[in-house]
C-alpha positions in Angstrom: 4.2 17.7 -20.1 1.6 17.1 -17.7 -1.9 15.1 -19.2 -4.6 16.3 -19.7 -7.5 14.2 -17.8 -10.4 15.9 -19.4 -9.2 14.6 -22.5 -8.4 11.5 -21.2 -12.4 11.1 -20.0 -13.2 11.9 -24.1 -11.4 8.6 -24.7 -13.8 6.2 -23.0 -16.6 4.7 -24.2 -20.2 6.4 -22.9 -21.3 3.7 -21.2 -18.1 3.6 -19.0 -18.4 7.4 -18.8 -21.6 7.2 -16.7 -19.9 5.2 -14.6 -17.1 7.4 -13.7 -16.5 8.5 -10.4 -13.1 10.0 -10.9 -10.0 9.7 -12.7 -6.9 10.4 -11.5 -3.1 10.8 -12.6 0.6 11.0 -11.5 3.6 10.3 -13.3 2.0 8.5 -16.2 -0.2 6.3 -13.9 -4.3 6.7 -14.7 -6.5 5.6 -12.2 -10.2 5.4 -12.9 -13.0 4.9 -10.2 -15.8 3.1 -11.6 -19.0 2.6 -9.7 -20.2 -1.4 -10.4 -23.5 -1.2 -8.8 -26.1 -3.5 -10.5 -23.0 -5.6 -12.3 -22.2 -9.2 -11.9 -18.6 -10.5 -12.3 -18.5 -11.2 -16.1 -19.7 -7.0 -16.2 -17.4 -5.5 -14.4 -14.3 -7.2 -16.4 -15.9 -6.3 -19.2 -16.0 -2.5 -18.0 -12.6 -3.2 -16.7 -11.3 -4.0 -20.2 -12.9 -1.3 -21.9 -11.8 1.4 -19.6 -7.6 -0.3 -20.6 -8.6 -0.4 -23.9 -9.4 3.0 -24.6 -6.8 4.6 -22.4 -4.0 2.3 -23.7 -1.4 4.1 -25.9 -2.6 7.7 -25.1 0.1 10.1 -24.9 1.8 9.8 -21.8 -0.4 7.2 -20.7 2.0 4.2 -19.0 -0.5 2.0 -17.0 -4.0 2.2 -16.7 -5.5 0.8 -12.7 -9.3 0.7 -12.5 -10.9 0.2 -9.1 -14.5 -0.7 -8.7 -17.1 0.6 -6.1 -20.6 -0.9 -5.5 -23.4 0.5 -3.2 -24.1 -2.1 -0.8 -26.9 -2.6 1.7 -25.4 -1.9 5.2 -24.8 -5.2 6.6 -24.3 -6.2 10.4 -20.8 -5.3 11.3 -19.0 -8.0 12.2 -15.2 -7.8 12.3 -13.2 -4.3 13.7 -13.8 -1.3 12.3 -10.6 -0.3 9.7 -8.7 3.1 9.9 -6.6 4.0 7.1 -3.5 6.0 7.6 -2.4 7.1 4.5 -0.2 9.8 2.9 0.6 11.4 -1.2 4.1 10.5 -0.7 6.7 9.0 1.0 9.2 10.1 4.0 6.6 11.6 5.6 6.0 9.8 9.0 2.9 7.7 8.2 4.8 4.0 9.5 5.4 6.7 13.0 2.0 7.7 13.4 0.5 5.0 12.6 1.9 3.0 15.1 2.0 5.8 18.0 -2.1 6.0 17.1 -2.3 2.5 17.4 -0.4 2.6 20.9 -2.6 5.2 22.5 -5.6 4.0 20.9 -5.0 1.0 23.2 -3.9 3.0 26.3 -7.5 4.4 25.8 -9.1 1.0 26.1 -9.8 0.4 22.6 -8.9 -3.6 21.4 -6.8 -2.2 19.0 -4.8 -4.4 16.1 -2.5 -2.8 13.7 -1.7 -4.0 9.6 1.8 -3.2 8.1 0.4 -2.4 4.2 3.7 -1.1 3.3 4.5 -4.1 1.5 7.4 -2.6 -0.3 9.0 -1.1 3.1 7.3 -2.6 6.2 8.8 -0.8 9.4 6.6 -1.8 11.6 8.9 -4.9 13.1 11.1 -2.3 14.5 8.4 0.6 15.3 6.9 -2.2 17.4 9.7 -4.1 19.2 8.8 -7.5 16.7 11.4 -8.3 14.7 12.3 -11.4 14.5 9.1 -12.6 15.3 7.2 -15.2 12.8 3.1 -15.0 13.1 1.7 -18.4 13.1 -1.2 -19.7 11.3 -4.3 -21.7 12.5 -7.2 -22.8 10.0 -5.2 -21.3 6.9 -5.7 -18.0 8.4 -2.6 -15.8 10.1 -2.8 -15.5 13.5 -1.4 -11.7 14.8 1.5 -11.5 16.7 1.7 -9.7 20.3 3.5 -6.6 21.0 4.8 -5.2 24.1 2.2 -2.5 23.7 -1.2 -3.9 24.3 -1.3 -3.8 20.1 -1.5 -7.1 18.3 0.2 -6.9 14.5 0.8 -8.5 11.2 3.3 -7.3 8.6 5.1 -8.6 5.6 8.2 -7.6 7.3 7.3 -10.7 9.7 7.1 -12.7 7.3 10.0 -12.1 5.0 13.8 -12.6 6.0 15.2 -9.7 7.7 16.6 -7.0 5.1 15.0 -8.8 2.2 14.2 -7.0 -0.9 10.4 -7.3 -2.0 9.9 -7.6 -5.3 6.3 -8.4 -6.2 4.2 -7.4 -8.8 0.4 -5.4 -7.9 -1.7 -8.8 -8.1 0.8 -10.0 -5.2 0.5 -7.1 -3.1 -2.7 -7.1 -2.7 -3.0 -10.7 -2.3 -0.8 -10.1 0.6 -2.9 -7.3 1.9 -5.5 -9.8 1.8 -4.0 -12.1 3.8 -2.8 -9.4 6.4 -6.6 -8.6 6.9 -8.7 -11.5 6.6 -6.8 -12.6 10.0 -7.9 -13.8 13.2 -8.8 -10.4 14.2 -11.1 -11.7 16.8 -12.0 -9.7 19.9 -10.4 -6.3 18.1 -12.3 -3.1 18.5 -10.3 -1.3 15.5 -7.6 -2.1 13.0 -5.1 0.8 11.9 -3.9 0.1 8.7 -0.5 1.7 7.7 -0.8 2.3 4.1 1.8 2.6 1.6 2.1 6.4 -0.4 0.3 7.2 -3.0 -2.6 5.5 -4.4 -1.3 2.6 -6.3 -2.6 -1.7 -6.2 -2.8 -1.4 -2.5 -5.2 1.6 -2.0 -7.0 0.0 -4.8 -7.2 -3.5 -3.1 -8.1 -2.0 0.4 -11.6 0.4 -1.4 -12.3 -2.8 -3.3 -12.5 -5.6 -1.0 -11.7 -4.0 2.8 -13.2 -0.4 2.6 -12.0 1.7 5.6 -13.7 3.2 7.5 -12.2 6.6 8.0 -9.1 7.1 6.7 -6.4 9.9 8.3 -4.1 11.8 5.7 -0.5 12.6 7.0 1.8 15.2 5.9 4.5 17.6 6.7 4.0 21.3 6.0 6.0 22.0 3.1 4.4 22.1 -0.6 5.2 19.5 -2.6 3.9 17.2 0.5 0.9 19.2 0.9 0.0 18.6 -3.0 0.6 15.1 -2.8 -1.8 14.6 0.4 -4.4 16.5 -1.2 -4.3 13.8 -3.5 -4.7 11.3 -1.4 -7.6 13.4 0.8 -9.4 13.3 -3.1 -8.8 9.7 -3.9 -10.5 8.6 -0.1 -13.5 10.9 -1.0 -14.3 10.0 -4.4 -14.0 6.4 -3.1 -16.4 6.8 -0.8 -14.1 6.6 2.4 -14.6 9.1 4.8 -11.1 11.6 5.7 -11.5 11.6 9.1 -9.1 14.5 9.4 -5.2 15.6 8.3 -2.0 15.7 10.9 1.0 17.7 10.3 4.1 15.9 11.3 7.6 17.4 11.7 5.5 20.8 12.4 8.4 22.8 14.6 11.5 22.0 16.2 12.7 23.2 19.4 16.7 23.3 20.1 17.3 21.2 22.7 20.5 23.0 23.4 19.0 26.7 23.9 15.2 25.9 23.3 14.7 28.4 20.2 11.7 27.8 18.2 12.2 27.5 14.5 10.4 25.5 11.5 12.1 24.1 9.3 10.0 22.1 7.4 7.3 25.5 7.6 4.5 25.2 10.2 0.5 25.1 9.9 0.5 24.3 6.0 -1.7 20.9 6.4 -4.4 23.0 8.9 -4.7 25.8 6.1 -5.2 22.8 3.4 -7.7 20.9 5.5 -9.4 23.9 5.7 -9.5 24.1 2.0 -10.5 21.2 1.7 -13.3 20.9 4.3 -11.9 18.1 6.6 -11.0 18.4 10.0 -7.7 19.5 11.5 -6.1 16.4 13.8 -3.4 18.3 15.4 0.5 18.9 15.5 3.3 16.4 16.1 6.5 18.2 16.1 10.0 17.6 14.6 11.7 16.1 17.6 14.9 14.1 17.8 13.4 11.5 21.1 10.3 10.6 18.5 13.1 9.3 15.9 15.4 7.9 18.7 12.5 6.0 20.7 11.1 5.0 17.3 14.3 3.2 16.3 14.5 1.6 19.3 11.2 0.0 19.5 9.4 2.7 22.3 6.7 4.7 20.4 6.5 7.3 22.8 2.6 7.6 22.8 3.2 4.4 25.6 4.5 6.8 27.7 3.3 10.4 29.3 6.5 12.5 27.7 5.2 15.8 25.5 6.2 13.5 22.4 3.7 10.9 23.6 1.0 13.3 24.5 1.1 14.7 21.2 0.4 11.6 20.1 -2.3 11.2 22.7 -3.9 14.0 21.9 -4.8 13.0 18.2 -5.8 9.8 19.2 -8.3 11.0 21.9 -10.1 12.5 18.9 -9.7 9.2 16.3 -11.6 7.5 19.3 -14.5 9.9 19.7 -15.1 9.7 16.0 -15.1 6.3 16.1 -17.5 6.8 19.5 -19.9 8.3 16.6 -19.7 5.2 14.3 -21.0 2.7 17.2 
Protein backbone atom coordinates (compact mmCIF):
# COMPACT_ATOMS: atom_id res chain seq x y z
CA UNK A 1 0.00 0.00 0.00
CA UNK A 2 1.56 3.08 -1.08
CA UNK A 3 2.30 5.91 1.98
CA UNK A 4 0.92 8.58 2.40
CA UNK A 5 3.48 11.68 2.59
CA UNK A 6 1.10 14.20 3.70
CA UNK A 7 0.78 12.22 6.74
CA UNK A 8 4.16 11.55 6.98
CA UNK A 9 4.84 15.69 7.06
CA UNK A 10 2.14 15.56 10.27
CA UNK A 11 4.71 13.44 12.04
CA UNK A 12 7.53 16.03 12.35
CA UNK A 13 8.11 18.37 14.82
CA UNK A 14 7.06 22.27 13.60
CA UNK A 15 10.20 23.54 13.88
CA UNK A 16 11.56 20.94 11.29
CA UNK A 17 8.32 21.54 9.31
CA UNK A 18 9.36 25.10 8.43
CA UNK A 19 12.28 23.82 7.26
CA UNK A 20 10.92 21.40 4.76
CA UNK A 21 11.72 21.72 1.30
CA UNK A 22 10.33 18.40 0.20
CA UNK A 23 9.83 14.96 1.11
CA UNK A 24 10.02 12.22 -1.00
CA UNK A 25 9.27 8.38 -1.17
CA UNK A 26 9.88 4.99 -3.05
CA UNK A 27 9.76 1.61 -1.84
CA UNK A 28 9.78 2.40 1.86
CA UNK A 29 12.68 4.86 1.50
CA UNK A 30 11.80 8.69 2.91
CA UNK A 31 13.86 11.33 1.90
CA UNK A 32 13.43 14.77 3.41
CA UNK A 33 15.13 18.04 2.08
CA UNK A 34 15.77 20.33 4.77
CA UNK A 35 17.02 23.84 4.20
CA UNK A 36 20.06 24.54 7.08
CA UNK A 37 20.47 28.12 6.42
CA UNK A 38 21.54 30.11 9.58
CA UNK A 39 22.59 26.50 11.40
CA UNK A 40 25.98 25.62 12.62
CA UNK A 41 27.06 21.95 12.74
CA UNK A 42 25.81 20.87 16.25
CA UNK A 43 22.05 22.38 14.58
CA UNK A 44 21.76 20.64 11.76
CA UNK A 45 22.37 17.04 13.60
CA UNK A 46 20.11 17.99 15.84
CA UNK A 47 17.39 18.63 12.98
CA UNK A 48 18.91 15.57 11.41
CA UNK A 49 17.85 13.45 14.47
CA UNK A 50 14.65 14.81 14.98
CA UNK A 51 13.55 14.47 11.39
CA UNK A 52 14.73 10.07 12.08
CA UNK A 53 13.06 10.30 15.12
CA UNK A 54 9.74 11.15 14.22
CA UNK A 55 9.60 9.19 10.97
CA UNK A 56 11.09 6.03 12.52
CA UNK A 57 8.53 3.14 12.90
CA UNK A 58 5.81 4.81 10.71
CA UNK A 59 4.02 2.38 8.74
CA UNK A 60 5.80 1.40 5.91
CA UNK A 61 8.54 3.56 6.73
CA UNK A 62 12.13 1.47 6.29
CA UNK A 63 14.83 4.19 6.29
CA UNK A 64 14.67 7.65 6.72
CA UNK A 65 17.78 9.95 4.47
CA UNK A 66 17.77 13.66 5.20
CA UNK A 67 19.83 15.94 3.01
CA UNK A 68 20.59 19.47 3.92
CA UNK A 69 20.57 22.66 1.73
CA UNK A 70 22.03 26.07 2.82
CA UNK A 71 21.78 29.46 0.86
CA UNK A 72 25.23 30.54 0.26
CA UNK A 73 26.75 33.75 -0.96
CA UNK A 74 27.95 33.10 -4.55
CA UNK A 75 31.56 32.67 -4.20
CA UNK A 76 34.29 32.93 -7.01
CA UNK A 77 34.15 29.83 -9.07
CA UNK A 78 37.03 28.11 -8.84
CA UNK A 79 37.11 24.48 -9.94
CA UNK A 80 34.96 23.04 -13.34
CA UNK A 81 31.55 23.50 -13.51
CA UNK A 82 29.62 19.90 -12.57
CA UNK A 83 26.83 18.37 -14.91
CA UNK A 84 24.80 15.78 -13.45
CA UNK A 85 23.53 12.96 -15.59
CA UNK A 86 21.09 11.31 -13.81
CA UNK A 87 18.04 9.02 -14.25
CA UNK A 88 14.65 7.42 -11.86
CA UNK A 89 15.84 4.01 -12.63
CA UNK A 90 18.08 1.84 -13.89
CA UNK A 91 18.83 0.16 -17.55
CA UNK A 92 18.16 3.19 -19.08
CA UNK A 93 21.38 4.35 -20.80
CA UNK A 94 22.58 7.01 -18.42
CA UNK A 95 26.57 5.21 -18.10
CA UNK A 96 26.05 5.58 -22.48
CA UNK A 97 25.13 9.09 -22.55
CA UNK A 98 27.04 10.14 -20.23
CA UNK A 99 30.12 9.21 -21.65
CA UNK A 100 29.10 10.07 -25.49
CA UNK A 101 28.30 13.77 -23.86
CA UNK A 102 31.43 13.86 -22.37
CA UNK A 103 33.14 12.78 -25.74
CA UNK A 104 31.62 15.47 -27.89
CA UNK A 105 31.72 17.94 -25.25
CA UNK A 106 35.48 17.68 -25.77
CA UNK A 107 35.32 17.45 -29.61
CA UNK A 108 33.64 20.93 -29.08
CA UNK A 109 36.74 22.26 -27.29
CA UNK A 110 35.46 22.08 -23.85
CA UNK A 111 38.40 20.66 -21.13
CA UNK A 112 36.07 18.20 -20.30
CA UNK A 113 36.58 15.45 -17.25
CA UNK A 114 34.19 12.78 -16.61
CA UNK A 115 33.25 10.97 -12.75
CA UNK A 116 31.97 7.35 -12.70
CA UNK A 117 29.31 7.81 -9.47
CA UNK A 118 27.87 4.51 -10.17
CA UNK A 119 29.60 3.15 -7.34
CA UNK A 120 27.56 0.01 -7.28
CA UNK A 121 28.05 -0.68 -11.25
CA UNK A 122 30.83 1.52 -12.65
CA UNK A 123 30.89 0.98 -16.61
CA UNK A 124 32.74 3.53 -17.48
CA UNK A 125 36.32 1.43 -17.68
CA UNK A 126 34.89 -0.19 -20.66
CA UNK A 127 32.55 2.77 -22.12
CA UNK A 128 35.99 4.58 -22.10
CA UNK A 129 38.72 2.09 -23.39
CA UNK A 130 40.33 2.15 -19.42
CA UNK A 131 40.19 -0.86 -17.96
CA UNK A 132 42.84 -2.05 -16.41
CA UNK A 133 44.10 1.13 -15.73
CA UNK A 134 44.93 2.28 -11.92
CA UNK A 135 44.77 6.30 -11.36
CA UNK A 136 47.61 7.46 -9.36
CA UNK A 137 47.70 9.74 -6.49
CA UNK A 138 49.88 12.89 -5.80
CA UNK A 139 49.47 15.07 -2.49
CA UNK A 140 46.68 12.49 -1.11
CA UNK A 141 44.49 13.55 -3.86
CA UNK A 142 43.64 11.09 -7.15
CA UNK A 143 45.06 12.09 -10.11
CA UNK A 144 42.49 11.28 -13.32
CA UNK A 145 43.39 9.00 -15.71
CA UNK A 146 43.66 9.70 -19.65
CA UNK A 147 41.46 8.34 -22.24
CA UNK A 148 41.85 7.89 -25.77
CA UNK A 149 39.16 10.55 -26.13
CA UNK A 150 40.51 13.85 -25.20
CA UNK A 151 38.29 13.02 -21.65
CA UNK A 152 40.26 12.57 -18.45
CA UNK A 153 38.23 10.01 -15.82
CA UNK A 154 38.04 8.63 -12.38
CA UNK A 155 35.90 5.64 -11.42
CA UNK A 156 35.56 3.10 -8.72
CA UNK A 157 35.70 0.58 -11.32
CA UNK A 158 39.53 1.75 -11.57
CA UNK A 159 40.10 1.26 -8.52
CA UNK A 160 38.60 -1.97 -7.58
CA UNK A 161 39.70 -5.49 -9.11
CA UNK A 162 38.11 -6.25 -12.24
CA UNK A 163 34.54 -8.05 -11.83
CA UNK A 164 34.57 -7.27 -8.03
CA UNK A 165 31.45 -7.10 -6.22
CA UNK A 166 30.99 -3.63 -4.21
CA UNK A 167 29.59 -3.97 -1.22
CA UNK A 168 29.59 -0.74 0.80
CA UNK A 169 27.29 0.82 2.98
CA UNK A 170 25.88 4.80 2.12
CA UNK A 171 28.55 6.56 4.48
CA UNK A 172 31.21 4.77 2.04
CA UNK A 173 29.76 5.68 -1.08
CA UNK A 174 29.74 8.92 -0.62
CA UNK A 175 33.03 9.04 0.79
CA UNK A 176 34.10 7.61 -2.41
CA UNK A 177 32.16 10.17 -4.37
CA UNK A 178 34.15 12.48 -2.44
CA UNK A 179 37.24 11.27 -3.32
CA UNK A 180 36.29 10.95 -7.12
CA UNK A 181 35.56 14.75 -7.04
CA UNK A 182 37.84 16.51 -4.86
CA UNK A 183 40.60 15.36 -7.59
CA UNK A 184 43.20 17.13 -9.45
CA UNK A 185 40.67 18.43 -11.78
CA UNK A 186 43.01 21.22 -12.78
CA UNK A 187 42.77 22.94 -16.15
CA UNK A 188 38.99 21.23 -16.67
CA UNK A 189 36.36 23.42 -18.16
CA UNK A 190 33.42 20.90 -17.00
CA UNK A 191 32.95 17.65 -15.18
CA UNK A 192 29.99 15.11 -16.26
CA UNK A 193 29.11 13.21 -13.45
CA UNK A 194 27.38 9.83 -14.28
CA UNK A 195 25.07 9.33 -11.48
CA UNK A 196 23.75 6.26 -10.13
CA UNK A 197 19.48 5.78 -10.41
CA UNK A 198 17.39 6.98 -8.15
CA UNK A 199 18.00 9.37 -5.52
CA UNK A 200 19.62 7.43 -2.83
CA UNK A 201 23.31 8.42 -0.46
CA UNK A 202 24.91 9.45 -3.61
CA UNK A 203 22.42 12.11 -4.97
CA UNK A 204 22.32 13.14 -1.42
CA UNK A 205 26.20 13.41 -1.02
CA UNK A 206 26.58 15.22 -4.55
CA UNK A 207 23.43 18.36 -3.41
CA UNK A 208 25.17 18.43 -0.06
CA UNK A 209 28.80 18.95 -0.53
CA UNK A 210 29.29 19.15 -4.70
CA UNK A 211 26.03 20.81 -5.98
CA UNK A 212 25.78 20.44 -9.80
CA UNK A 213 25.33 22.73 -11.74
CA UNK A 214 22.71 21.61 -14.12
CA UNK A 215 21.80 18.27 -14.02
CA UNK A 216 20.34 16.20 -17.43
CA UNK A 217 17.53 13.57 -16.73
CA UNK A 218 17.63 10.44 -19.00
CA UNK A 219 14.90 8.08 -19.96
CA UNK A 220 13.38 5.89 -22.46
CA UNK A 221 9.82 6.40 -23.56
CA UNK A 222 7.86 3.90 -21.92
CA UNK A 223 5.92 4.65 -18.52
CA UNK A 224 7.20 3.17 -15.79
CA UNK A 225 10.64 5.00 -16.93
CA UNK A 226 8.99 8.16 -17.51
CA UNK A 227 7.44 8.06 -13.75
CA UNK A 228 10.60 7.32 -12.33
CA UNK A 229 12.53 10.29 -14.25
CA UNK A 230 10.00 12.65 -13.17
CA UNK A 231 11.13 11.83 -9.99
CA UNK A 232 14.33 12.46 -10.39
CA UNK A 233 13.46 15.96 -12.59
CA UNK A 234 11.50 16.78 -8.82
CA UNK A 235 14.29 15.80 -6.52
CA UNK A 236 17.04 18.19 -8.81
CA UNK A 237 14.39 21.06 -8.47
CA UNK A 238 13.45 20.98 -4.96
CA UNK A 239 17.30 20.79 -4.37
CA UNK A 240 17.95 23.62 -5.94
CA UNK A 241 19.81 22.17 -9.09
CA UNK A 242 18.78 23.33 -12.19
CA UNK A 243 17.24 20.30 -14.99
CA UNK A 244 18.95 21.48 -17.77
CA UNK A 245 16.65 19.49 -19.95
CA UNK A 246 15.38 15.53 -20.47
CA UNK A 247 16.80 13.02 -23.51
CA UNK A 248 14.94 10.10 -24.69
CA UNK A 249 17.10 7.13 -25.37
CA UNK A 250 16.25 4.00 -27.26
CA UNK A 251 13.50 6.37 -29.00
CA UNK A 252 13.07 4.25 -32.55
CA UNK A 253 14.67 1.58 -34.22
CA UNK A 254 15.31 1.24 -37.75
CA UNK A 255 15.80 -2.47 -39.35
CA UNK A 256 18.88 -2.67 -40.59
CA UNK A 257 17.89 -5.42 -42.81
CA UNK A 258 14.85 -3.61 -44.71
CA UNK A 259 15.01 -0.12 -43.00
CA UNK A 260 11.28 -0.18 -41.49
CA UNK A 261 10.64 2.25 -38.83
CA UNK A 262 9.11 0.86 -35.63
CA UNK A 263 9.21 1.83 -31.72
CA UNK A 264 9.54 -0.50 -29.63
CA UNK A 265 10.15 0.95 -26.52
CA UNK A 266 7.14 3.90 -27.72
CA UNK A 267 8.52 7.18 -29.13
CA UNK A 268 8.26 11.05 -27.87
CA UNK A 269 7.06 10.07 -24.24
CA UNK A 270 10.06 11.99 -22.35
CA UNK A 271 9.37 15.41 -24.83
CA UNK A 272 5.54 15.23 -23.80
CA UNK A 273 6.73 14.86 -19.98
CA UNK A 274 9.33 17.63 -20.24
CA UNK A 275 6.72 19.58 -21.44
CA UNK A 276 4.65 18.83 -18.44
CA UNK A 277 7.04 19.52 -16.51
CA UNK A 278 8.42 22.82 -17.90
CA UNK A 279 12.09 21.77 -18.80
CA UNK A 280 13.55 21.71 -22.02
CA UNK A 281 13.48 18.88 -24.54
CA UNK A 282 17.40 17.68 -25.26
CA UNK A 283 16.67 15.57 -28.26
CA UNK A 284 16.48 11.85 -29.51
CA UNK A 285 19.02 9.08 -29.40
CA UNK A 286 17.67 6.16 -31.09
CA UNK A 287 17.65 2.31 -30.33
CA UNK A 288 20.46 1.29 -32.50
CA UNK A 289 22.53 -2.00 -32.43
CA UNK A 290 26.38 0.09 -33.57
CA UNK A 291 25.64 2.45 -30.14
CA UNK A 292 25.61 -1.03 -28.08
CA UNK A 293 28.35 -2.68 -30.19
CA UNK A 294 30.89 0.50 -30.30
CA UNK A 295 29.98 1.01 -26.59
CA UNK A 296 31.13 -2.47 -25.64
CA UNK A 297 34.07 -2.10 -27.35
CA UNK A 298 35.38 1.03 -25.98
CA UNK A 299 34.35 3.57 -29.26
CA UNK A 300 31.52 5.94 -28.04
CA UNK A 301 30.45 6.88 -31.32
CA UNK A 302 30.02 10.62 -30.54
CA UNK A 303 34.17 10.46 -31.43
CA UNK A 304 33.20 9.93 -34.71
CA UNK A 305 30.79 11.68 -37.52
CA UNK A 306 28.34 8.33 -37.95
CA UNK A 307 24.35 9.33 -37.49
CA UNK A 308 24.81 7.49 -33.93
CA UNK A 309 27.57 9.99 -33.14
CA UNK A 310 25.81 13.04 -34.40
CA UNK A 311 22.97 12.26 -32.31
CA UNK A 312 25.01 12.44 -29.75
CA UNK A 313 26.57 15.69 -31.08
CA UNK A 314 23.59 17.26 -31.39
CA UNK A 315 22.56 17.20 -27.59
CA UNK A 316 25.85 18.12 -26.67
CA UNK A 317 26.03 21.33 -28.89
CA UNK A 318 23.07 22.43 -26.71
CA UNK A 319 24.64 21.21 -22.99
CA UNK A 320 27.61 23.68 -24.24
CA UNK A 321 25.55 26.68 -25.06
CA UNK A 322 23.82 26.44 -21.77
CA UNK A 323 26.84 26.18 -20.16
CA UNK A 324 27.94 29.35 -22.64
CA UNK A 325 25.13 31.15 -20.43
CA UNK A 326 26.66 30.25 -17.01
CA UNK A 327 30.18 31.98 -17.90
Amino acid sequence: MPIDTEALKTLLPDDLKSRLSTLLEKQGVVTLVVDASGLDQLGRDKLEVAAKGALRGAEGVREVRVAMTADKAPAARTGPRIIAVGSGKGGVGKSTLSANLAVALARLGLRVGLVDADIYGPSQPRLMATEGQRPSAHDEKLVPLDTPFGVRLLSVGNLVEPGKAVAWRGPMAGGALGQLLDAHWDNTDVLVIDLPPGTGDVQLTMVQKHKPDGAVIVSTPQDLALIDATRAMNFFAQTGVPVIGVVENMSGYVCPHCGEESDPFGHGGAKAVAGVEGVPFLGHIPLDLAIRQESDAGRPPAAGDSPQGKAFMAIAQKLAAWLEQLA
